[in-house]
C-alpha positions in Angstrom: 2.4 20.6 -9.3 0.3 18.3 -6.8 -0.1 21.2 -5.0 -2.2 23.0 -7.8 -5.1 19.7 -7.6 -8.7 20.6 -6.7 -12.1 18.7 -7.6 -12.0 16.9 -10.8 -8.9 16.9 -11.9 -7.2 13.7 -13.6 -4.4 12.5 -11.4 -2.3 9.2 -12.2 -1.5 6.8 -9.7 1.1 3.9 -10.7 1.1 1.0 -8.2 4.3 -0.9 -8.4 3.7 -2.9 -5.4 3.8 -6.1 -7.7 3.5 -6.0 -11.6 3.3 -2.1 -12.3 -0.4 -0.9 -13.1 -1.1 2.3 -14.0 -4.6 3.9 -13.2 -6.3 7.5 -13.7 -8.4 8.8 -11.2 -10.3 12.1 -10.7 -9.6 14.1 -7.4 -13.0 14.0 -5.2 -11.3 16.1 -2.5 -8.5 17.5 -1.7 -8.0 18.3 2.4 -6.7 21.9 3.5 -2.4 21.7 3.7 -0.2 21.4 6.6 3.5 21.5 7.1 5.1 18.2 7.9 4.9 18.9 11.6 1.5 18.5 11.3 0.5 22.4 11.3 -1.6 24.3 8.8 0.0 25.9 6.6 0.4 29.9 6.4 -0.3 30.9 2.9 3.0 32.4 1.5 5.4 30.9 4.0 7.2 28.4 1.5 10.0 27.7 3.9 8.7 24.8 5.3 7.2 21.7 2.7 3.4 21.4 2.7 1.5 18.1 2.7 -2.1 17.5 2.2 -4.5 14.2 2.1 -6.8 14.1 -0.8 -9.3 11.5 -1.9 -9.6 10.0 -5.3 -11.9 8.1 -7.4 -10.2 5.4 -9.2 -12.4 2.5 -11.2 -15.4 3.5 -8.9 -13.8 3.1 -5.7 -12.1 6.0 -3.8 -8.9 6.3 -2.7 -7.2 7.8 0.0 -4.0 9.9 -0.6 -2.4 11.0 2.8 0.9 13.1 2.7 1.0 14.4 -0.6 4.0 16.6 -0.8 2.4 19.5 -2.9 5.5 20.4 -4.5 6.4 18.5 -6.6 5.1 17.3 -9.9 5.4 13.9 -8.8 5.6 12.0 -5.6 6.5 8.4 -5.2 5.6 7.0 -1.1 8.4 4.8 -1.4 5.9 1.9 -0.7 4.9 1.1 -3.6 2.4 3.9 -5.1 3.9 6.8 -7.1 1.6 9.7 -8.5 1.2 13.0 -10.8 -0.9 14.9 -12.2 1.4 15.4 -15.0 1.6 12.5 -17.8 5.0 13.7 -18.4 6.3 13.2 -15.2 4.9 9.6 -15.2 6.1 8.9 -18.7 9.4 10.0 -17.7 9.1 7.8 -14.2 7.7 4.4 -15.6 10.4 4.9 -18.7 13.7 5.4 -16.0 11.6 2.4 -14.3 12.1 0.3 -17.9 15.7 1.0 -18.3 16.5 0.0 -14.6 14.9 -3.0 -14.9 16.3 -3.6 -18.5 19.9 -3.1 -17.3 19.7 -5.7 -14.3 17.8 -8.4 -16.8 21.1 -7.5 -18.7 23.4 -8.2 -15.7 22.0 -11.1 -14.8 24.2 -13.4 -17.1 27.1 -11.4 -15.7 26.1 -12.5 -11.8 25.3 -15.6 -12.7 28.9 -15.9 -14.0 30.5 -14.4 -11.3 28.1 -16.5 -8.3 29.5 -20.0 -10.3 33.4 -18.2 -9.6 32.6 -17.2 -6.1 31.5 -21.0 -5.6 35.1 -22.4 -7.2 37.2 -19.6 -5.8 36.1 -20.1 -2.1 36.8 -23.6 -1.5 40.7 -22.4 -2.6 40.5 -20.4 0.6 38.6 -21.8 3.3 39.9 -25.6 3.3 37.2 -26.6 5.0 34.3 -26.0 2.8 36.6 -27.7 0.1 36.4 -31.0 2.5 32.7 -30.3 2.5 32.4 -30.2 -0.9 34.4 -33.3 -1.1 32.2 -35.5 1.2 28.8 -33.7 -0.4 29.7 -35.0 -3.2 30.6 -38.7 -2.3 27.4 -38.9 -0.3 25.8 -37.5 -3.9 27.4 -40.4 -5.6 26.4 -43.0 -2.9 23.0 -42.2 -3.1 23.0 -42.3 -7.1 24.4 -45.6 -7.1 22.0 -46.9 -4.5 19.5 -45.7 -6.6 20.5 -47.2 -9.4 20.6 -50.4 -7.2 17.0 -49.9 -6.3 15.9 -49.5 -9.3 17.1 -52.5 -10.5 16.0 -54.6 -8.2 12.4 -53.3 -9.0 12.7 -53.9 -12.6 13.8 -57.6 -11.3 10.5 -58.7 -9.1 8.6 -56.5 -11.7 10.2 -58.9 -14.4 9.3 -62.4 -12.0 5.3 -61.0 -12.3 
């Protein structure tokens, strides 16, 4: 439990703000509890959830932890920072992390598939986005052949050099 850190213990701290890294720290202090309304916390009143701040030394610098929910084994902020003091509970996290990403590389294909659909389907009902379509694509075929026009006629006064 988060609850049960003091001075020198290891603690893990996974940032997943962008490319997940995980770092160990050591706990340099760890700030008396309060309840979430800001109160201390009265020792043997476990009705109410108990947060504390604590500071921790990661890589030299140290870090400051605010709200840690104390019980629990581990705590993810929701803003991109998740840790524990138990390697389990971060193995278990950063593996259900794996899968979930795993599972939407897998189901890309399968949106991919069903955006291109979407795309044909929805000209069928909204007639207007078929005429749209229609004129994009005349435009499209415009343009190609005036570049193809272009182009030749560069190739021709290159040619008269």
């Amino acid at each position: 439990m988060l609850g049960n850190l003091k001075e020198n213990d290891s603690i893990y701290i996974l940032d997943r703000r962008k490319r997940p890294v995980l770092m160990q720290g050591v706990v340099v202090e760890v700030k008396p509890p309060k309840t979430q309304f800001g109160q201390p916390a009265v020792p043997g009143n476990n009705f109410l959830p108990t947060f504390s701040d604590m500071s921790v030394r990661v890589n030299g610098e140290v870090m400051t932890l605010q709200q840690v929910a104390l019980d629990k084994n581990l705590m993810d902020n929701g803003g991109g920072w998740v840790i524990s003091n138990d390697r389990d509970a971060m193995c278990a996290y950063v593996h259900d992390m794996r899968q979930t990403s795993a599972m939407r590389l897998q189901n890309r294909e399968l949106d991919e598939e069903i955006v291109e659909a979407c795309d044909e389907i929805m000209p069928q009902l909204n007639p207007t986005m078929a005429k749209e379509r229609e004129r994009d694509k005349q435009i499209d075929e415009r343009f190609s052949r005036l570049e193809g026009m272009m182009q030749q006629l560069l190739e021709r006064e290159l040619a008269s050099k």
